[in-house]
C-alpha positions as CSV (number, residue, x, y, z in Angstrom):
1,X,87.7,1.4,33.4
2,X,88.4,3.6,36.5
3,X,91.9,4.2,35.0
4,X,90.2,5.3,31.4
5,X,87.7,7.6,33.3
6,X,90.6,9.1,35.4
7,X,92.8,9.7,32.0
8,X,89.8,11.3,30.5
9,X,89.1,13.4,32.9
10,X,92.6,14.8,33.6
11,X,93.1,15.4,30.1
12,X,90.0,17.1,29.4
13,X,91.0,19.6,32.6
14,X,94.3,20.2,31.1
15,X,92.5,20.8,27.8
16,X,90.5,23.7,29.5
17,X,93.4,25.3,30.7
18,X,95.0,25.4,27.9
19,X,92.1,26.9,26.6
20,X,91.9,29.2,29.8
21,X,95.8,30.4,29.1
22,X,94.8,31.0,25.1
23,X,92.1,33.5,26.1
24,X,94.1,35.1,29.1
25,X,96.9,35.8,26.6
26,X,94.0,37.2,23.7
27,X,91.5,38.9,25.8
28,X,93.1,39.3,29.5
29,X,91.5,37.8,32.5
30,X,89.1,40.7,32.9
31,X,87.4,40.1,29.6
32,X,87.3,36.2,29.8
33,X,83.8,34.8,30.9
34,X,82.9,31.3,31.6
35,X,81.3,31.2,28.8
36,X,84.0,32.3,26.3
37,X,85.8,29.6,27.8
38,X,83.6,26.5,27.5
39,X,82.9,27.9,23.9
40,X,86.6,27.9,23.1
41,X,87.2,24.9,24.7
42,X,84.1,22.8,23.0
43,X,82.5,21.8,26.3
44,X,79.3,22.8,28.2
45,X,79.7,25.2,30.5
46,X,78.6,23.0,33.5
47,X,81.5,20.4,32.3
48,X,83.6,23.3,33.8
49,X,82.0,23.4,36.9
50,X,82.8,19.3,37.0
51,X,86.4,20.0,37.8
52,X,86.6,24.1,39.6
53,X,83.9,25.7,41.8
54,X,84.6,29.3,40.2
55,X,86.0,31.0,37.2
56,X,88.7,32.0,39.9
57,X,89.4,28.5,40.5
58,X,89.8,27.7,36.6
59,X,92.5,31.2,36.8
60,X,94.4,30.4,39.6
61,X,95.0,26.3,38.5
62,X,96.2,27.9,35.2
63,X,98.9,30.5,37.0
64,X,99.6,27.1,39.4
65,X,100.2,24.8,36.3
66,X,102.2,27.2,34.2
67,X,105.2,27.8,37.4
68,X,105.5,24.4,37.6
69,X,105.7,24.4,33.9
70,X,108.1,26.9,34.0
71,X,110.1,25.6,36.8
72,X,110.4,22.1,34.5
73,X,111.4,23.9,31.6
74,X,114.2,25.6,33.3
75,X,115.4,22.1,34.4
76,X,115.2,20.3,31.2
77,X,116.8,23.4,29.5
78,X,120.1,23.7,32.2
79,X,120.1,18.7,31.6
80,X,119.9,19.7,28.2
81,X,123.0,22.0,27.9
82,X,126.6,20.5,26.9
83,X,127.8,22.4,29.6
84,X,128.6,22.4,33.4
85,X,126.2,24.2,35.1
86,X,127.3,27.0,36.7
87,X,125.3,29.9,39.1
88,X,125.2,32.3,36.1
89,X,124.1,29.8,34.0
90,X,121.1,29.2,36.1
91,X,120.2,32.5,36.2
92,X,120.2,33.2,32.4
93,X,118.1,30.0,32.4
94,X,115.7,31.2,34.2
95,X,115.5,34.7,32.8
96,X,115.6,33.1,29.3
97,X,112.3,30.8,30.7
98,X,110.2,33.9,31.4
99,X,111.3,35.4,28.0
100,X,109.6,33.0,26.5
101,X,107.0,32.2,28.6
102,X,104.2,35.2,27.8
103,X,102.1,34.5,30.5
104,X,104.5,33.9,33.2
105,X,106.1,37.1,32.3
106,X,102.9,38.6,32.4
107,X,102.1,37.3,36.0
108,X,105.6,38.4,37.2
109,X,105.7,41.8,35.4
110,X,102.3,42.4,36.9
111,X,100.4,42.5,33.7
112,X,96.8,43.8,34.9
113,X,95.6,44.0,31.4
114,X,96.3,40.1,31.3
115,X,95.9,38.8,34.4
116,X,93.8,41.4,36.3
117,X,92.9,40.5,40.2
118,X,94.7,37.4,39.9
119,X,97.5,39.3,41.0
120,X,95.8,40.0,44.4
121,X,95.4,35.7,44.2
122,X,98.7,35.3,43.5
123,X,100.1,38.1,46.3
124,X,97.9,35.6,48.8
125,X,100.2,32.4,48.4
126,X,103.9,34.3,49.6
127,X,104.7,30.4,50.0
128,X,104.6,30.2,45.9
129,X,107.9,31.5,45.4
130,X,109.5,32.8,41.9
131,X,112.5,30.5,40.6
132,X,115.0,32.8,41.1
133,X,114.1,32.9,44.6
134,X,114.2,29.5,45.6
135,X,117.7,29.7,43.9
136,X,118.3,32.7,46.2
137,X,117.7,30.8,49.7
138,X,119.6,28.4,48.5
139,X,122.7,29.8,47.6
140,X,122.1,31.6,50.6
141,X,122.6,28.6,52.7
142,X,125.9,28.4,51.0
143,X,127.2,31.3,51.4
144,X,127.4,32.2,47.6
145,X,126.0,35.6,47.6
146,X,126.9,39.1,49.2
147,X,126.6,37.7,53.0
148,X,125.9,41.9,53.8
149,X,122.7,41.6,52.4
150,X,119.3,40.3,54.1
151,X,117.5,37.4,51.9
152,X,115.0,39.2,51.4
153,X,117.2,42.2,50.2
154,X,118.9,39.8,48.0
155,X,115.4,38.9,46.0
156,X,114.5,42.4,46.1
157,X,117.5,43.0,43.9
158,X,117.2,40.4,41.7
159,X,113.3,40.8,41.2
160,X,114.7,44.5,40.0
161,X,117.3,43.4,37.8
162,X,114.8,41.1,36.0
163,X,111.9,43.5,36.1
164,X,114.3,46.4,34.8
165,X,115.4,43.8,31.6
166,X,111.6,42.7,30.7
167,X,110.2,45.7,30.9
168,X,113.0,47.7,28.8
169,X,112.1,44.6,26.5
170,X,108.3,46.0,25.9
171,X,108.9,49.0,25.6
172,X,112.0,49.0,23.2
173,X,110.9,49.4,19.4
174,X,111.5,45.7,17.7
175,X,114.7,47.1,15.8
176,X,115.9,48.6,18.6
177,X,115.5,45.1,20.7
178,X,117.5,42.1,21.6
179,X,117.6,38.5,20.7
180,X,115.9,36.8,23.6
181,X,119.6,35.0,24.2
182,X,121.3,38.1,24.7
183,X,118.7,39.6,27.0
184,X,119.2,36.7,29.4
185,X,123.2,36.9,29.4
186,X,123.0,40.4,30.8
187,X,120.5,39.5,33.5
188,X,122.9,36.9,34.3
189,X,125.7,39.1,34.3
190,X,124.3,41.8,36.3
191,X,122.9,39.5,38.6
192,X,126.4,37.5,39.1
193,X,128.3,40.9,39.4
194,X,124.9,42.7,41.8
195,X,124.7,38.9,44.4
196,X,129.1,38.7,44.1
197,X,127.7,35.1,43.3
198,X,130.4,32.7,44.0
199,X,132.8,35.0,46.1
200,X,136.0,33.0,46.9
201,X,134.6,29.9,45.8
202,X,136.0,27.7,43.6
203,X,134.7,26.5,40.3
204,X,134.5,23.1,41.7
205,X,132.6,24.1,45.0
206,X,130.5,26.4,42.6
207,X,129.3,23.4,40.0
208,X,128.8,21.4,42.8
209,X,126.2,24.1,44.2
210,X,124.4,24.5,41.2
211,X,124.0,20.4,40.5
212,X,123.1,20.3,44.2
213,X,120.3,23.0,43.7
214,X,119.6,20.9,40.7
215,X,118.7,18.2,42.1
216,X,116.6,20.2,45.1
217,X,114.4,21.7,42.1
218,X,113.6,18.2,41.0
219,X,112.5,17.3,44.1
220,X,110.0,20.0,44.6
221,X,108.5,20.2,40.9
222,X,108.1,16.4,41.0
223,X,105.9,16.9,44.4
224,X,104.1,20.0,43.2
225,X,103.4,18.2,39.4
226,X,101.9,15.3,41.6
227,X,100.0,17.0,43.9
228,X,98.6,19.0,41.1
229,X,97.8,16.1,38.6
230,X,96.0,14.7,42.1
231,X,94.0,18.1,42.5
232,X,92.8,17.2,38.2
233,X,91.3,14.0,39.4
């Protein structure tokens, strides 16, 4: 019975943010109310109060659930392919994720229409890193990028490269645009030739480096996915 109640009541919190992610994308946080929300969703409004203490705290579980989301879907996307992994397929992966990932590209293009002063939640958890920079660090530690460049330099440039691509992207008339696909393989490209990813490395030392940060990633989405289903209970 405890189970049942448990199940019920995590699914009916994942319901509301789905709900909660529906709006963001329609209406932008700014113009979502509480009550928009439990009307959408078909619950009271004190049923949302049951799982999150504010309309903040409903937001910023939402932006929480949707990087670990995305950091899972760049990991069953790089299992998925026929190929080795290498460091510049990891990259286009993860470009390729917030492509297709509106509200994750909204939160890292700074989207104030859609996300509004979430933003200034999300500048307040530095510790929540963006994929690409937990790839960073770690091909840091192995020596696979420029080694005259600072970490944080080295995310700096990165962040610009993919900033510069997704923002090109909205603003470029539809038949003037490129597949999604193609978009990511320049990221990746500029981003391999920017970082010198690799240097004198060989491919064997390189493959090994990406399965190695492979298997790092799992590690950490499979803590953050279980301490955030805890957080649902």
């Amino acid at each position: 019975m405890a189970a049942d109640r448990r199940g019920r009541r995590k699914a009916r919190a994942h319901h509301i943010l789905d709900t909660a992610a529906e709006l963001l994308q329609r209406y932008g946080y700014n113009k979502t109310t509480m009550d928009d929300l439990a009307r959408q969703a078909g619950v009271a409004k004190g049923t949302l109060y049951l799982h999150w203490k504010t309309r903040d705290d409903i937001f910023e579980a939402l932006l929480r659930r949707e990087q670990v989301a995305l950091a899972r879907t760049f990991l069953e996307n790089v299992r998925a392919s026929s190929k080795r992994p290498t460091l510049r397929s990891l990259f286009r992966h993860a470009a390729l994720g917030l492509l297709r990932h509106p509200l994750g590209r909204a939160v890292f293009t700074r989207d104030v229409e859609v996300v509004g002063k979430l933003l200034r939640e999300a500048d307040e958890h530095p510790e929540r890193k963006e994929l690409f920079e937990v790839l960073i660090d770690f091909l840091s530690r192995r020596n696979l990028v420029r080694p005259d460049l600072a970490p944080r330099a080295q995310a700096f440039l990165v962040r610009a490269v993919f900033l510069g691509f997704f923002m090109l992207c909205s603003w470029t008339p539809d038949q003037l645009g490129l597949p999604d696909d193609q978009v990511a393989d320049l990221v990746a490209d500029t981003v391999v030739a920017a970082l010198d990813l690799g240097g004198q490395a060989t491919p064997e030392e390189v493959t090994a480096a990406a399965e190695d940060f492979l298997a790092y990633l799992e590690e950490l989405v499979a803590k953050e996915e279980a301490e955030f289903e805890a957080e649902l209970l």
